[in-house]
C-alpha positions in Angstrom: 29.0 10.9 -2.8 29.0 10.2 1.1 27.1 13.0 2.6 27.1 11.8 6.9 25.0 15.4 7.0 22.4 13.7 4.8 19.9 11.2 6.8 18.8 9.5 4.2 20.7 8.0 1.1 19.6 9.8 -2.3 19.3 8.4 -5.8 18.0 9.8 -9.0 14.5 8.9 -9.9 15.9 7.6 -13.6 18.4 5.2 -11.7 15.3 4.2 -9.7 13.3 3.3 -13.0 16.6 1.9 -14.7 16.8 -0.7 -12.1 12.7 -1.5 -12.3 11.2 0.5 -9.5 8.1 2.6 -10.5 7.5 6.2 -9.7 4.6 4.9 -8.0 5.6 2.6 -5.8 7.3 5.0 -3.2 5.9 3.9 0.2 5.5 7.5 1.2 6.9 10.8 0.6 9.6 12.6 3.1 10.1 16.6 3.7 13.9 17.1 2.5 15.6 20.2 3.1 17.3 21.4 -0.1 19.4 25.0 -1.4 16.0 25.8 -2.9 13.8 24.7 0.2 11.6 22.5 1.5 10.6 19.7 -1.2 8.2 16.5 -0.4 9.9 13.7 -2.1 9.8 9.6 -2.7 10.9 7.7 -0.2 11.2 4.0 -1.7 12.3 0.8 -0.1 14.8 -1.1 -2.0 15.1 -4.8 -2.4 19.5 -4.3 -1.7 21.6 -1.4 -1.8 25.0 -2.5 -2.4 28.2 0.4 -2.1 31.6 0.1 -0.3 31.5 -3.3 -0.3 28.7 -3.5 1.8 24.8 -4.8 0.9 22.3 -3.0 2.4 18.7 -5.4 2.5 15.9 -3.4 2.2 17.4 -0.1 2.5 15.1 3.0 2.6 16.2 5.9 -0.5 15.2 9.1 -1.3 14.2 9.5 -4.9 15.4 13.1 -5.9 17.8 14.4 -8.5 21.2 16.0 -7.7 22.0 19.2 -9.3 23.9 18.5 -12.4 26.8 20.7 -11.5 27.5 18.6 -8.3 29.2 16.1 -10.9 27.2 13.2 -8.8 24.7 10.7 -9.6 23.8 10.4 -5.7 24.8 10.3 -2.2 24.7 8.1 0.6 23.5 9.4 3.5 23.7 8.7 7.7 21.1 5.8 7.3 23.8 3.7 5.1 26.7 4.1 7.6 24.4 3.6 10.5 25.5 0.4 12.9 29.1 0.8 11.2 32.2 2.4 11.4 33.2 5.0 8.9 36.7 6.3 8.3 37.6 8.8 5.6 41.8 9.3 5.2 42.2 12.3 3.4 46.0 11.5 3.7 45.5 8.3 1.6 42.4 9.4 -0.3 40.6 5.7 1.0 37.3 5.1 2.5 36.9 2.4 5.1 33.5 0.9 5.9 33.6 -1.7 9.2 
């Protein structure tokens, strides 16, 4: 999902683990607003983050899982699309990262 009101990019903890990172290794936790509240979660540093055609080097995520109902399996936030330019045509259904 691209969420621009999200500041950080969000992934499930299981995709996390599926792609070798440990719960444990989260460089710190961050205060996230959610529907439910305030929750502390995992921030981890990722060796690449690669969506939109773009690879993100040591991008920062946000280990937290998404309700199941959303249908997603996470979102990428203001920090990915930071530096670039973003363009969403609904008319054409495309997404456009320069």
């Amino acid at each position: 999902m691209v969420d621009t009101g999200a500041s950080y990019t969000v992934l499930p903890m299981s995709l996390l683990e599926a792609a070798g990172y440990a719960a444990d290794a989260a460089i710190r936790e961050q205060a996230i607003v959610t529907a439910s509240g305030m929750e502390r979660v995992p921030l981890f540093r990722v060796e690449a983050l690669e969506a939109l055609q773009r690879v993100r080097p040591g991008h920062t995520v946000l280990a937290h899982d998404l309700p199941v109902e959303s249908g997603v399996d996470g979102l990428l936030g203001l920090d990915f699309f930071r530096g670039s330019r973003l363009t969403v045509d609904f008319r054409s259904g495309t997404i456009e990262l320069a």
